[in-house]
C-alpha positions in Angstrom: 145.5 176.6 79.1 144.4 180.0 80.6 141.6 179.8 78.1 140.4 176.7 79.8 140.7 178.0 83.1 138.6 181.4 82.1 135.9 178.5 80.7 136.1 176.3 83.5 135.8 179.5 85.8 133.1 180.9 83.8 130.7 177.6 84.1 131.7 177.6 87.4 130.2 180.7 88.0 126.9 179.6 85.5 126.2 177.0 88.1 126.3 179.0 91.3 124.3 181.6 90.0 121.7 178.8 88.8 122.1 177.1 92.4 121.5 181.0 94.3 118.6 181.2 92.0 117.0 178.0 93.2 117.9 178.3 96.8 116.9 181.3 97.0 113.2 180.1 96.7 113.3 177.9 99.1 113.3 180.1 101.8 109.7 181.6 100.6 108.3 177.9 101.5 110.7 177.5 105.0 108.8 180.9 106.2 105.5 179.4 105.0 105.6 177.3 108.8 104.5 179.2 111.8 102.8 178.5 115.6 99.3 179.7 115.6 98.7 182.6 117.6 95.8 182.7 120.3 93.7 184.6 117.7 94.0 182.7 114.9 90.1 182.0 113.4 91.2 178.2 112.0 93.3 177.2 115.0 90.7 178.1 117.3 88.5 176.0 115.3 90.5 173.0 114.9 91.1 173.3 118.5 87.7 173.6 119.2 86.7 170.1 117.1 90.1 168.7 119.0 87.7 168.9 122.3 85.0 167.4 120.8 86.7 164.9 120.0 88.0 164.1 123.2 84.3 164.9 124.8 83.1 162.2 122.7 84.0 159.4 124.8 81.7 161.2 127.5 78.6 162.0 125.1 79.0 159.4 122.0 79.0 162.4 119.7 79.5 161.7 115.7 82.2 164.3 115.8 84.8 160.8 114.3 82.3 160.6 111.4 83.6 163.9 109.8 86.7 164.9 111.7 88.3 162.2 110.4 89.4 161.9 106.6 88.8 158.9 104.8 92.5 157.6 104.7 92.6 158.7 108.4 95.7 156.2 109.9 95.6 156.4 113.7 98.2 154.9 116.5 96.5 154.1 119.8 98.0 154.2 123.2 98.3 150.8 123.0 100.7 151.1 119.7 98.4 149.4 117.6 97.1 151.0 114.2 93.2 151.7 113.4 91.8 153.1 110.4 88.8 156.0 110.3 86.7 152.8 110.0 88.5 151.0 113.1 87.9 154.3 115.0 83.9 154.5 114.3 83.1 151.0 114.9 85.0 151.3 118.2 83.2 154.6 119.3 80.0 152.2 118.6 81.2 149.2 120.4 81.3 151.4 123.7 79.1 150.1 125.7 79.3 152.8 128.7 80.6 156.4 128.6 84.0 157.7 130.6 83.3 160.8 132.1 85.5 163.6 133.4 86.8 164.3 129.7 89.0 167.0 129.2 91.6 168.2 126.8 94.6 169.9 128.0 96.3 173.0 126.5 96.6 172.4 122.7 99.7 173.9 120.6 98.7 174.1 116.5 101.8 174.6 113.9 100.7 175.1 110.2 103.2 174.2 107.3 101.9 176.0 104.6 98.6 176.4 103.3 96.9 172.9 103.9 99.0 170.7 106.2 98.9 171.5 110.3 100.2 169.4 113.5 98.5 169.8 116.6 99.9 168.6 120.1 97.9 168.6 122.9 96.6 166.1 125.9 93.5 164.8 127.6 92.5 162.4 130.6 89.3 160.9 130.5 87.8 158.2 133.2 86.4 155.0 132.5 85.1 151.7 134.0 87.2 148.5 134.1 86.0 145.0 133.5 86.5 145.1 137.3 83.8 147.6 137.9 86.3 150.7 138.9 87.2 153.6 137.8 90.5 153.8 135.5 92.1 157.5 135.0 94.0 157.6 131.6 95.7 160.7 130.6 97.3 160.9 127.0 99.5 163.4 125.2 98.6 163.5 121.4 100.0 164.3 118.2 97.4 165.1 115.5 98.1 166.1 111.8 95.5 168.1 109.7 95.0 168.1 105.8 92.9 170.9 104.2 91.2 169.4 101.5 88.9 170.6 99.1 88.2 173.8 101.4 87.5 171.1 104.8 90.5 170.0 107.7 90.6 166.8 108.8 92.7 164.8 110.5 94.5 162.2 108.4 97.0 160.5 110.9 96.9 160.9 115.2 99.0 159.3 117.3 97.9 159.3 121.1 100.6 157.9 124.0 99.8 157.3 127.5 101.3 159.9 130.2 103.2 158.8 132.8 102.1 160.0 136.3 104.2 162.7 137.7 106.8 161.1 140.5 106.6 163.6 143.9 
């Protein structure tokens, strides 16, 4: 009896050494995510394609052609999905530019090596089918890949913004 208590005792203590053992590398991946700092050479970068891409509705840049991965899944303000394919034809289809583009303060959050969020917001201006001029703002959720030595963004996810009540 006391034997099988010593056993039991002894496998009990097997296992929690094994289970320290392998939680004790997950913390080496939980420290892996930080916030980009204002210095930081790749999150200025992406941040720097983010306002391209927002300019493009002003200039019809190609930015979407390469910022966008090929299994790119987007959400539009509208809620409806579009692929990288969706999103090319559509910068084609424009017919007339917005203007007054601008991108907002944007916030970049690595996980690791290759996967990054960014959140961030824009407004841009265009023309109606009534011939004015229709404001849009939108705050933005944006997740980044590296692949192959390249970021792109593989899913976005873009919300209107409410106007602010006085």
């Amino acid at each position: 009896m006391i034997r099988q208590t010593i056993l039991s005792y002894g496998s009990i203590r097997a296992l929690c050494a094994a289970g320290l053992a392998l939680a004790a590398t997950f913390p080496a991946a939980a420290q892996a995510s930080r916030w980009a700092d204002d210095h930081d050479p790749t999150a200025k970068e992406m941040i720097a394609l983010e306002h391209q891409w927002t300019d493009a509705d002003c200039t019809h840049s190609t930015i979407v052609e390469t910022l966008l991965a090929d299994d790119f899944q987007g959400t539009s303000p509208e809620g409806l999905l579009y692929s990288r394919q969706d999103a090319l034809t559509g910068e084609k289809d424009l017919k007339e530019l917005a203007h007054a583009c601008e991108t907002y303060e944007v916030k970049v959050h690595f996980f690791g090596k290759s996967p990054a969020i960014l959140y961030g917001s824009e407004s841009a201006v265009r023309k109606g089918t009534d011939g004015k001029d229709h404001p849009r703002k939108m705050i933005w959720t944006d997740t980044w890949l590296k692949r192959n030595g390249k970021w792109q963004i593989v899913a976005a996810q873009d919300m209107p913004m409410a106007p602010k009540c006085r």
